[in-house]
NUMARTI-325504 format. One record per atom (N, C-alpha, C, O): residue number from 1; residue in one letter; atom name; x, y, z negated. Coordinates in Angstrom, 3 decimals. Atoms other than C-alpha are relative to their C-alpha. Layout:
N
n,res,atom,xx,yy,zz
NUM,A,CA,X,Y,Z;
...
***
This chain:
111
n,res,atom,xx,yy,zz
1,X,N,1.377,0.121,-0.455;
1,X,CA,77.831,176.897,-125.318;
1,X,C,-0.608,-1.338,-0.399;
1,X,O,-1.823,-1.534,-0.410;
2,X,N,0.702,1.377,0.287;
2,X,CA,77.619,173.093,-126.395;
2,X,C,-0.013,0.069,-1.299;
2,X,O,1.022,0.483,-1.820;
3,X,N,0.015,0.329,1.160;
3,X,CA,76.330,172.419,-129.831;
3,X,C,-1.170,-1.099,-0.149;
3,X,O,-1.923,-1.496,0.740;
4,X,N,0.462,2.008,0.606;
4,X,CA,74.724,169.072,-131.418;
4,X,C,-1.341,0.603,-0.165;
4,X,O,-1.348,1.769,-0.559;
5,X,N,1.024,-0.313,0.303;
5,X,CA,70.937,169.271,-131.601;
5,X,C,-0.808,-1.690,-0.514;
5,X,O,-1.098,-2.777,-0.013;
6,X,N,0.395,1.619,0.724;
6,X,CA,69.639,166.893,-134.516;
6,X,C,-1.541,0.357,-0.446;
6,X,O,-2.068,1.422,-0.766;
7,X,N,1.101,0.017,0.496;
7,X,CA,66.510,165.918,-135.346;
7,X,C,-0.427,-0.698,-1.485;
7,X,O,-0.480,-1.872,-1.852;
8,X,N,-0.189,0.295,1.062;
8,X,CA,65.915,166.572,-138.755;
8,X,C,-1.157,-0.565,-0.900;
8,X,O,-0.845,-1.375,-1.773;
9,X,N,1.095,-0.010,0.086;
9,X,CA,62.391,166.375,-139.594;
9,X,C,-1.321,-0.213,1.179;
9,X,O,-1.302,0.334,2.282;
10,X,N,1.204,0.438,-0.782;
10,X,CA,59.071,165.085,-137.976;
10,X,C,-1.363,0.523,-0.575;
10,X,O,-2.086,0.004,-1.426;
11,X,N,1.543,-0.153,0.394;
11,X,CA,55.991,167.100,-138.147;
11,X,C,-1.221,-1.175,-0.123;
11,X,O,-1.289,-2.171,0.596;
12,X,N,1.000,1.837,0.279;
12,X,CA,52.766,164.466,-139.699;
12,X,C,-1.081,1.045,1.210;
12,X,O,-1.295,2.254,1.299;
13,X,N,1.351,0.088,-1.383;
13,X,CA,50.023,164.623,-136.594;
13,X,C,-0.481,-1.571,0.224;
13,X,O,-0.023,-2.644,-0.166;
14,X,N,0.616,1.067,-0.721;
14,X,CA,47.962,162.299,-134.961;
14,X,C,1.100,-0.705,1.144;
14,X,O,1.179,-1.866,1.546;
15,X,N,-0.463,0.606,-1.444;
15,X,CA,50.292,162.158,-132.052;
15,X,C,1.353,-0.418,-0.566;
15,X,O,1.739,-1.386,0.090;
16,X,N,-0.565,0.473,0.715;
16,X,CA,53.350,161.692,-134.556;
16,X,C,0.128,-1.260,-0.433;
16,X,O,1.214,-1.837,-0.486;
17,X,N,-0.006,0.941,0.928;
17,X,CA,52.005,158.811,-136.369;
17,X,C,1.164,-1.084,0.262;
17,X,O,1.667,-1.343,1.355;
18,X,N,-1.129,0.901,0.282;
18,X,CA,54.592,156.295,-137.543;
18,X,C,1.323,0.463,0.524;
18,X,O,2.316,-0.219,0.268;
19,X,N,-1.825,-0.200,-0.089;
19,X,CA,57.848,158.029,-136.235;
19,X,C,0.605,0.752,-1.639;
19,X,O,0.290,1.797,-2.208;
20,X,N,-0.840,-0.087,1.303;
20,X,CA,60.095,157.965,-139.468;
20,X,C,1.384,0.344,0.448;
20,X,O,2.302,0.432,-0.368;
21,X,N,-1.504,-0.206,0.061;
21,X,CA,63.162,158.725,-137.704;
21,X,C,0.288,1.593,-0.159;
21,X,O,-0.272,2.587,0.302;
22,X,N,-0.812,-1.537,0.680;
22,X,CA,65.442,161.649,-139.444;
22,X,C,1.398,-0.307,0.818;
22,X,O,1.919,-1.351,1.211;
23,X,N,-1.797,-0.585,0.367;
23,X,CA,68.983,163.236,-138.923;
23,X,C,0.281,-1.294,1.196;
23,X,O,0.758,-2.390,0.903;
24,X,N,-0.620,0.819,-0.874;
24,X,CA,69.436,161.583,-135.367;
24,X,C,0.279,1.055,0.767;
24,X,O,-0.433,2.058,0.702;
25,X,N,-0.304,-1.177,-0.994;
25,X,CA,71.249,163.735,-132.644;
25,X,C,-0.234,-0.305,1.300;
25,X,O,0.351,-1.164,1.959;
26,X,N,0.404,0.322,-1.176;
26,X,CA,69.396,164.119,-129.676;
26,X,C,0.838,0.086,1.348;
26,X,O,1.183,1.190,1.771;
27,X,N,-0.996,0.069,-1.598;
27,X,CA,71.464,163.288,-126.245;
27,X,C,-0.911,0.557,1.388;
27,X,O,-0.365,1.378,2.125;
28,X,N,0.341,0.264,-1.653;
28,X,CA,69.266,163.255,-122.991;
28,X,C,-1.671,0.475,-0.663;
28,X,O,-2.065,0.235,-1.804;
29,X,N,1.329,-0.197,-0.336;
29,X,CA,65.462,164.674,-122.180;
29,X,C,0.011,0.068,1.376;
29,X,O,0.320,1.032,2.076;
30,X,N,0.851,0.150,-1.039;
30,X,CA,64.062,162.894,-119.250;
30,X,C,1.999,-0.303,0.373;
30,X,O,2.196,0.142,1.504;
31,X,N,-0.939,0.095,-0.862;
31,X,CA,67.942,162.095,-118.434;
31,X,C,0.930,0.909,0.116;
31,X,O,2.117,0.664,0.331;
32,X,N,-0.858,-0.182,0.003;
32,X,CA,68.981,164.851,-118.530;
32,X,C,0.978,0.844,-1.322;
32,X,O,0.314,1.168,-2.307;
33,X,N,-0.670,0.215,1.694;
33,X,CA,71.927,165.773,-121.568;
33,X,C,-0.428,1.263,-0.228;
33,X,O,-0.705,1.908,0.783;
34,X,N,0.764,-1.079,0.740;
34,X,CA,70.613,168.613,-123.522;
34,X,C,1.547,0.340,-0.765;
34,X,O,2.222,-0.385,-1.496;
35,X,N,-1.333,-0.720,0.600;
35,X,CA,73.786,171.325,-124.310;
35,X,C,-0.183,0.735,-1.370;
35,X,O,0.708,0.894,-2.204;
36,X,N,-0.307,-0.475,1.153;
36,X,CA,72.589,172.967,-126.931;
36,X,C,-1.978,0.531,-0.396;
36,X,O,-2.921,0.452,0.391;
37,X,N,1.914,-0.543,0.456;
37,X,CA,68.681,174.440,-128.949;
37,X,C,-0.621,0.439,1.428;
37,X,O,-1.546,0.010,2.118;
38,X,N,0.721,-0.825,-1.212;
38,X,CA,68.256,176.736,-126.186;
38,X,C,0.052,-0.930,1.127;
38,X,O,-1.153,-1.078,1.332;
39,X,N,0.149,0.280,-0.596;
39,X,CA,68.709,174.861,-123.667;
39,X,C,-1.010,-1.612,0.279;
39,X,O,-1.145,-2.178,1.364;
40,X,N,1.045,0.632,0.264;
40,X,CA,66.001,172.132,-125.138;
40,X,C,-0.905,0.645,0.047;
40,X,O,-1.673,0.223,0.912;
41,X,N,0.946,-1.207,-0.058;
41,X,CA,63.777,174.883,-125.550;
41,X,C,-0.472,-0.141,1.660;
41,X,O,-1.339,-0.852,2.169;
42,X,N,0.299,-0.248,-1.327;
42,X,CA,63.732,175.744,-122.096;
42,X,C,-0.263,-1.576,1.066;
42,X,O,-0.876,-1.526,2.132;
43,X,N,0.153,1.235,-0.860;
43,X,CA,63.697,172.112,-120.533;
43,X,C,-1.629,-0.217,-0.189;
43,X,O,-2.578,-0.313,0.589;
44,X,N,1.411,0.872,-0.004;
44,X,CA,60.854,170.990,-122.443;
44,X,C,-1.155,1.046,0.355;
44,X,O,-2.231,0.552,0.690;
45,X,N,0.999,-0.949,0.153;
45,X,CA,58.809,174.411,-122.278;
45,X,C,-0.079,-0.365,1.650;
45,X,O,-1.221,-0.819,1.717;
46,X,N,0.119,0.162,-1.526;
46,X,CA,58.991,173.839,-118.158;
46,X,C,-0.591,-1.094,0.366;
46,X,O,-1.401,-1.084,1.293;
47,X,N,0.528,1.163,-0.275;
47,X,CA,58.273,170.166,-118.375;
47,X,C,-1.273,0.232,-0.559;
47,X,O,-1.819,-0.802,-0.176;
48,X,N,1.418,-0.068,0.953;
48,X,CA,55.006,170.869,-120.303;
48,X,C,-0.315,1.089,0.970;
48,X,O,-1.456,0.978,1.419;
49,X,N,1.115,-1.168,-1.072;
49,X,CA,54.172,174.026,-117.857;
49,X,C,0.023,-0.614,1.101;
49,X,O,-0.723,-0.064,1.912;
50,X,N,0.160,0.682,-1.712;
50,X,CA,54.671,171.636,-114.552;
50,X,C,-1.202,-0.728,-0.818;
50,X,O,-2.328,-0.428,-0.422;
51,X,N,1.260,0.693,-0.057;
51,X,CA,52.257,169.654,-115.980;
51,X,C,-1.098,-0.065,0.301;
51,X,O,-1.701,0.285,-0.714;
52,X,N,1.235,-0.707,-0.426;
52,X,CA,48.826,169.948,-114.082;
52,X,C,-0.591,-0.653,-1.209;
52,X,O,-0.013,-1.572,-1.788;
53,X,N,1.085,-0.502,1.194;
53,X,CA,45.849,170.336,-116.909;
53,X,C,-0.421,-1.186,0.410;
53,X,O,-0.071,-2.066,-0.376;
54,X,N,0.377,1.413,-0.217;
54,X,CA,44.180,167.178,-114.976;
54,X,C,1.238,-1.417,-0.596;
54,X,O,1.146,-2.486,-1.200;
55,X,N,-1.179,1.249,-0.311;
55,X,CA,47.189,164.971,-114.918;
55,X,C,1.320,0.022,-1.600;
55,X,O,1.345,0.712,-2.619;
56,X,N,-0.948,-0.099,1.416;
56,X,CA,50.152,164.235,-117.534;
56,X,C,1.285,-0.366,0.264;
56,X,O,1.365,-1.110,1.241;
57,X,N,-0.844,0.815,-0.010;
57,X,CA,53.560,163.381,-117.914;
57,X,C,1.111,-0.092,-1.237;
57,X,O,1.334,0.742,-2.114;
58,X,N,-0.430,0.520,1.411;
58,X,CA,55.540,161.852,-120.402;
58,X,C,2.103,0.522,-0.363;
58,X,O,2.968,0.393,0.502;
59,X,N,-1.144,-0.798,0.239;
59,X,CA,58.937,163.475,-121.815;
59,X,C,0.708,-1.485,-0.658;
59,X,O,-0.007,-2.164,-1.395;
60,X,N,-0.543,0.650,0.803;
60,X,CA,61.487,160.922,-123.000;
60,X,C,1.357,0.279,-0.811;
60,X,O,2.422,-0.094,-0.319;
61,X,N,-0.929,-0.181,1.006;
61,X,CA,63.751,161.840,-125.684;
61,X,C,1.141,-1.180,-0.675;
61,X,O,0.766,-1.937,-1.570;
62,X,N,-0.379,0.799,0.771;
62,X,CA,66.691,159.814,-126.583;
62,X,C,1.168,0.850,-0.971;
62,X,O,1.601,2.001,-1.020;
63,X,N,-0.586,-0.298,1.105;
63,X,CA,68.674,159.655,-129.399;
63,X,C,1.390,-0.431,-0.455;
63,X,O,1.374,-1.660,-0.517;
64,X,N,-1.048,0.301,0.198;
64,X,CA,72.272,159.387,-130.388;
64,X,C,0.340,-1.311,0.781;
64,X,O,-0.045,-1.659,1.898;
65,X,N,-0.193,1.375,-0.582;
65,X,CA,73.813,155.926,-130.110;
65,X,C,-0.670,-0.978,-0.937;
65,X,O,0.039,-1.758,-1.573;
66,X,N,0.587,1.070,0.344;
66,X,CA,70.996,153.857,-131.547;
66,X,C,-0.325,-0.445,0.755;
66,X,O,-0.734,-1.604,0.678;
67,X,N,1.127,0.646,-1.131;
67,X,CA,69.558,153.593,-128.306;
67,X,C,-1.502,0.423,-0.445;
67,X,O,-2.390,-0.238,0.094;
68,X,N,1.418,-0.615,0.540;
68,X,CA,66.310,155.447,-130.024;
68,X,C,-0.515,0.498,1.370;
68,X,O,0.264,0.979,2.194;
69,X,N,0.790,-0.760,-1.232;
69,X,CA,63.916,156.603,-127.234;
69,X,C,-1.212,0.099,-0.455;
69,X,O,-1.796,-0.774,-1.097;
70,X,N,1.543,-0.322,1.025;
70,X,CA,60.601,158.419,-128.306;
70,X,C,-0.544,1.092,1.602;
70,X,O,-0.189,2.090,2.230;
71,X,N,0.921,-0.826,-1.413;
71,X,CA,58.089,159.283,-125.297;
71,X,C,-1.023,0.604,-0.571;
71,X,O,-1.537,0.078,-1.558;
72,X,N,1.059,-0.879,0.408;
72,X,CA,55.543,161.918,-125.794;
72,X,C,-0.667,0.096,1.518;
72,X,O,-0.202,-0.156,2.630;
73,X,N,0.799,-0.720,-0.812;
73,X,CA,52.871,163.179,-123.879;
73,X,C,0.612,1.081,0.479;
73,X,O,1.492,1.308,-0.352;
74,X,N,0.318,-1.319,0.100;
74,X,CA,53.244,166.538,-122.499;
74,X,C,-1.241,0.554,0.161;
74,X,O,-1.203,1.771,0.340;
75,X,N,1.538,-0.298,-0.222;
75,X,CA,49.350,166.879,-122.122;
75,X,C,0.154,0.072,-1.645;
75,X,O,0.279,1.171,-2.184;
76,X,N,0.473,-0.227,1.588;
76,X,CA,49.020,166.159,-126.001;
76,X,C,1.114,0.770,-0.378;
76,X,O,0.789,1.297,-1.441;
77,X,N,-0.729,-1.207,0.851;
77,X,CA,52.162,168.531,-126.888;
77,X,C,-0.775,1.528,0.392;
77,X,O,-0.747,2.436,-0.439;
78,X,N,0.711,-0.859,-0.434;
78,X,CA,49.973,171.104,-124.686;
78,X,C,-1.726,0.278,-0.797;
78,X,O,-2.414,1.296,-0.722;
79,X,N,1.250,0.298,0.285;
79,X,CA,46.786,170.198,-126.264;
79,X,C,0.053,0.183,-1.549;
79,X,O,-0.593,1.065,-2.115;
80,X,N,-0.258,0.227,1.598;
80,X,CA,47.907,169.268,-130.066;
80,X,C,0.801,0.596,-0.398;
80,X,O,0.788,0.816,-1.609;
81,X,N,-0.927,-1.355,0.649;
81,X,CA,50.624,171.717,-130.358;
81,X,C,-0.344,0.886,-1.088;
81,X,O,0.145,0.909,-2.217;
82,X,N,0.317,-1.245,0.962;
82,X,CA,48.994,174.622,-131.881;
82,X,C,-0.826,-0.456,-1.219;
82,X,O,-0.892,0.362,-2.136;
83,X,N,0.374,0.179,0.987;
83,X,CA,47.132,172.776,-134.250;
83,X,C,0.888,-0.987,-0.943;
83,X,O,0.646,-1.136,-2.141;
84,X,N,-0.794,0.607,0.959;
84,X,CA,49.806,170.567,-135.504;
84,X,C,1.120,1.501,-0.605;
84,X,O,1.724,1.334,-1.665;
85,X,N,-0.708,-1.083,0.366;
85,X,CA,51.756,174.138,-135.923;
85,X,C,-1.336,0.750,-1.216;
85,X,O,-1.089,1.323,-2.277;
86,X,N,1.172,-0.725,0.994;
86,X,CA,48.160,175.408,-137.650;
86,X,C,0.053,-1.138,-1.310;
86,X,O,-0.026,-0.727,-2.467;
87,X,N,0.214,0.994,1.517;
87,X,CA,48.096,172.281,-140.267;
87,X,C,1.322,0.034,-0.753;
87,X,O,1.279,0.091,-1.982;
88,X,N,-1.659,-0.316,0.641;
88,X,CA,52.158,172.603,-141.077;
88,X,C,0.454,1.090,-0.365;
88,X,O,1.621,1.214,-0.737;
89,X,N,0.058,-1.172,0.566;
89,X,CA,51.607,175.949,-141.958;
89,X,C,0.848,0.938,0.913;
89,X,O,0.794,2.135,0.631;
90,X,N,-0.903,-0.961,-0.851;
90,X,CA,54.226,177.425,-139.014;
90,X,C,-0.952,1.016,0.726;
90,X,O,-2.128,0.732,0.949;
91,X,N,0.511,-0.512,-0.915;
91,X,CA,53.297,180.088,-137.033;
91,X,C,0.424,0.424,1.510;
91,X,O,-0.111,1.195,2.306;
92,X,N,-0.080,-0.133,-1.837;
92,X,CA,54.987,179.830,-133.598;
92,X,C,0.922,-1.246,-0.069;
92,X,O,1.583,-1.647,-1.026;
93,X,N,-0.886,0.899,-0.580;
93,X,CA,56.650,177.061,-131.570;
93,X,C,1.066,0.280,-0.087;
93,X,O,1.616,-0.678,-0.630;
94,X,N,-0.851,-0.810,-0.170;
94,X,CA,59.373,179.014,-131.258;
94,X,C,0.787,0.755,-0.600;
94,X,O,-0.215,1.090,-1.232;
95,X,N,-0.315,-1.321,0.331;
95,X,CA,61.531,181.884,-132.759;
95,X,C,0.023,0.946,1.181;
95,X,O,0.094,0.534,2.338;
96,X,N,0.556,-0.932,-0.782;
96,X,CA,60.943,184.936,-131.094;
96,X,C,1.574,0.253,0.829;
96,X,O,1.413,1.236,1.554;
97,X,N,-1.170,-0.402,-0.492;
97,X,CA,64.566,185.264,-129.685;
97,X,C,-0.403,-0.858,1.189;
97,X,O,-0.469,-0.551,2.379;
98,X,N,-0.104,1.402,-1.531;
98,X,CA,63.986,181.723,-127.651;
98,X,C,-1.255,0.620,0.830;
98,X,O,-1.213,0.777,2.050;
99,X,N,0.848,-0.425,-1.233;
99,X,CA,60.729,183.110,-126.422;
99,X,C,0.060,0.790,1.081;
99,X,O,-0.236,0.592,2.260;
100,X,N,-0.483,-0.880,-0.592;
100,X,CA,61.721,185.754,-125.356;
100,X,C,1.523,0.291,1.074;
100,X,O,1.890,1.391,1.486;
101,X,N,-0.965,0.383,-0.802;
101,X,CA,64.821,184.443,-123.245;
101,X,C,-0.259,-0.539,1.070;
101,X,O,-0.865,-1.604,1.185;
102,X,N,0.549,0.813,-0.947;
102,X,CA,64.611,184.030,-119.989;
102,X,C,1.424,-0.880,0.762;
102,X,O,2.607,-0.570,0.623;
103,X,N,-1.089,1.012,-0.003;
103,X,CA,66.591,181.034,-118.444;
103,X,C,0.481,0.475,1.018;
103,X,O,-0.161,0.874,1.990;
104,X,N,-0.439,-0.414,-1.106;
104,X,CA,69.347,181.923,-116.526;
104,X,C,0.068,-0.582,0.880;
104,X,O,-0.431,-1.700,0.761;
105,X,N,-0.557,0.511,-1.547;
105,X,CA,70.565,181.149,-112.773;
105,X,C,0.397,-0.908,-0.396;
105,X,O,1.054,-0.859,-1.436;
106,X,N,-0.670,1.454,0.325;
106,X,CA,71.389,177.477,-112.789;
106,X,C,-0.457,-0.757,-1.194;
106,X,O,-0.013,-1.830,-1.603;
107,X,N,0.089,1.248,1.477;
107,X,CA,69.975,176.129,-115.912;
107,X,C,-1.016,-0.882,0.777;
107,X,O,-1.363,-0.544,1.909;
108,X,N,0.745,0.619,0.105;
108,X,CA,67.658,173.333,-115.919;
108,X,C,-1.395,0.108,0.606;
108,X,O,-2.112,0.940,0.049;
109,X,N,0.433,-0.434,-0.567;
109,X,CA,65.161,173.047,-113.470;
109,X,C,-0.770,-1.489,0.087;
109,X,O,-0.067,-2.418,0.485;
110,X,N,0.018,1.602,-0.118;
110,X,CA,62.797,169.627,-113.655;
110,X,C,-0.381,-0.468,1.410;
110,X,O,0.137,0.193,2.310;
111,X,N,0.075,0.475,-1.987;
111,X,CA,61.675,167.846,-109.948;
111,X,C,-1.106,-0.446,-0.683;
111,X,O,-1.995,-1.054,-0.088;
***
């Protein structure tokens, strides 16, 4: 169930600008360790739906053992999402397997 989730590539956006880091393997979101795709998937898709539409909060991503830490919005991944997916030519956040999964009993649940 555990496998390495690296970050290989950085979509170019506004909310992007200047992160150059490649091919680092992500450890921890918000703290806590991230087991495997799916179960990033599902963390961050929850942290971005608690988010009230007024209000914001910020996701922190770290990274292997550089000590890398990269905070995002979740208001601007909610907001700038679909058009940084419309200018990069993708057409879903997602593959349709992860969407379509719903998280089981016990996974990941944020406060």
């Amino acid at each position: 169930d555990e496998q390495v989730v690296v970050l290989s590539h950085v979509l170019t956006s506004e909310v992007t600008s200047g992160f150059d880091h490649h091919h680092r393997i992500l450890n921890f979101v918000d703290d806590k360790p991230v087991r495997n795709l799916r179960h990033l998937y599902h963390m961050v898709e929850k942290l971005v739906a608690l988010t009230p539409p007024e209000g914001d909060r910020f996701l922190e991503f770290k990274f292997g053992t550089s000590n890398l830490t990269i905070v995002t919005s979740a208001r601007a991944a909610r907001v700038l999402g679909p058009r940084m997916l419309e200018d990069n030519a993708i057409s879903s956040h997602a593959s349709e397997d992860l969407r379509n999964d719903p998280v089981p009993l016990g996974e990941f649940v944020p406060q």
